[in-house]
C-alpha positions, 0 to 999 in steps of 0.5 A: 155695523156689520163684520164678517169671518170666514174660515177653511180647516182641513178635516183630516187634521182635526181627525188627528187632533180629536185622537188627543183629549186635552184637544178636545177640552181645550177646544171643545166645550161639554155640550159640544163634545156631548152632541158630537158624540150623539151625532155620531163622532164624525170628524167634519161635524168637529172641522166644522165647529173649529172652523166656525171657531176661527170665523167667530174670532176673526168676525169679532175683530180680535183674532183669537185672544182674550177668550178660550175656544171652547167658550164658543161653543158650536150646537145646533138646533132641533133643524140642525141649524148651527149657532153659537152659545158663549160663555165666559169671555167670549161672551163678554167680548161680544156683549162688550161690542153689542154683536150677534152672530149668524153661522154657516157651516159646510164641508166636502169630503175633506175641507170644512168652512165657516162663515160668521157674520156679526151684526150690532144688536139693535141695527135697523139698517140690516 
């Protein structure tokens, strides 16, 4: 099986709602905040996360329910890759659905977007 998500946030608006700490608790895990803040704080690496957010959910087939958003957790690698560490039940629902995730993230000056695909582990086929 094979789902794909995608999404398109507007960076100013994240901008806005990054100003709120309850914002960024409910959204945003602890390890994203801590390297958001060690990468600089810039609004589109936040945009950014919360569009792949929104991608993540609509790539499981659910939309957002059953899980918190600040269980899907946006980090990067030593590259700067992105990826996803899930927790709680987010994690539940994908392992429930035996999917993994693959991430894409990208942004202008004003728009950033996610692209999510889920693959099911074990498909030989991709």
């Amino acid at each position: 099986m094979l789902r794909n998500g995608i999404d398109l946030v507007e960076i100013e608006r994240i901008r806005r709602s990054a100003q709120s700490p309850v914002f960024l608790e409910r959204v945003f895990g602890a390890r994203e905040r801590a390297e958001w803040i060690q990468r600089g704080e810039k609004a589109e690496h936040l945009a950014g996360a919360f569009a792949a957010k929104e991608a993540f959910a609509k790539a499981l087939g659910i939309g957002i329910r059953g899980f918190a958003l600040c269980e899907v957790e946006v980090l990067h690698d030593p590259l700067g890759a992105p990826y996803f560490a899930l927790s709680g039940k987010a994690a539940a629902l994908a392992e429930a659905r035996a999917l993994e995730f693959t991430l894409s993230i990208t942004h202008t000056g004003t728009l950033a977007a996610a692209m999510v695909t889920a693959i099911e582990k074990g498909d030989a086929t991709l």
